[in-house]
N, C-alpha and C positions, 0 to 999 in steps of 0.2 A: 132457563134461557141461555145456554150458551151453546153459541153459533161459533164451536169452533173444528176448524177442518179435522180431519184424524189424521194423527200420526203415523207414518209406514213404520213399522217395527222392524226392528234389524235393517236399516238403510244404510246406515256406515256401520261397513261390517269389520270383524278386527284383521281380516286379510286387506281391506285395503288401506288401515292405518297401515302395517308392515309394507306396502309396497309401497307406499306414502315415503315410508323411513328409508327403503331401499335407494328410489330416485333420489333421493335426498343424497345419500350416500355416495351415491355416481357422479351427481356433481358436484358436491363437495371435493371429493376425491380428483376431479378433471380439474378443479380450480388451485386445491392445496397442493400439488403435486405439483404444477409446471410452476408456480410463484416458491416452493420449497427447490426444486434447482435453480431459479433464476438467486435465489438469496445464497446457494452456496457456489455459486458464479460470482456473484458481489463481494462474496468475502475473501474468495482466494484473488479476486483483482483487488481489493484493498489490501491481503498482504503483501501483493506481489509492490503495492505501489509505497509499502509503507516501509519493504526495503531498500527500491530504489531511492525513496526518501533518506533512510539511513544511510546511504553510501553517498548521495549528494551531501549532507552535513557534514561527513566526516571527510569529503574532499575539502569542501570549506573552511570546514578547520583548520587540514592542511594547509592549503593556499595562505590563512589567515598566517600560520604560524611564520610562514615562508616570508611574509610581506614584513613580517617585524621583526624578522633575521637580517631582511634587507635593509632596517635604516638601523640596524647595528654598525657601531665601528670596525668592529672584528669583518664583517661581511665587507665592508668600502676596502679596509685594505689589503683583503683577499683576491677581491676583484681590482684593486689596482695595481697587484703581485700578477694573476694571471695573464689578464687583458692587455695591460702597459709595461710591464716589465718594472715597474716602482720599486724599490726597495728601501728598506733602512741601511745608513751606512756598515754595521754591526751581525745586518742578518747575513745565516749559511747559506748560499743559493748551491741547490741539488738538482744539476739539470737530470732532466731524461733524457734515454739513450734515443727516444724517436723523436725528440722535440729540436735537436742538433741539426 
């Protein structure tokens, strides 16, 4: 008693597993490809951004070092030799021949 239909033999055949594999292939390929440049698009704009990063720091730094030159004594009375004409009684004054 068994009422069961017949099977087509040879129905998936092994050429169409392979062109199964093939398409498979092709779009894989259409999808890994354009996201494999887009990712080494992303990495040269992160190093491009991870230099300009390094040269804002080390402008920073500058700046920083510069700020705490400026509440030095030596820099106050630099700037009040230049700017004002200040002196100590004791110090050499060297003019310049264009400052005259």
């Amino acid at each position: 008693m068994k009422n069961r239909l017949p099977l087509k033999k040879g129905y998936f055949k092994p050429i169409h597993f392979l062109l199964l594999l093939a398409i498979d292939g092709v779009i894989l390929a259409g999808v890994i490809l354009p996201q494999q440049t887009n990712i080494e698009n992303a990495e040269s704009l992160l190093a491009q951004r991870q230099s300009d990063l390094n040269a804002i720091k080390i402008e920073y730094e500058r700046e920083q070092a510069n700020l705490e030159y400026m509440q030095t004594d030596e820099y106050k009375l630099q700037q009040g030799s230049v700017r004002y004409g200040w002196h100590y009684s004791d110090d050499s004054i060297i003019l310049d021949s264009d400052s005259q």
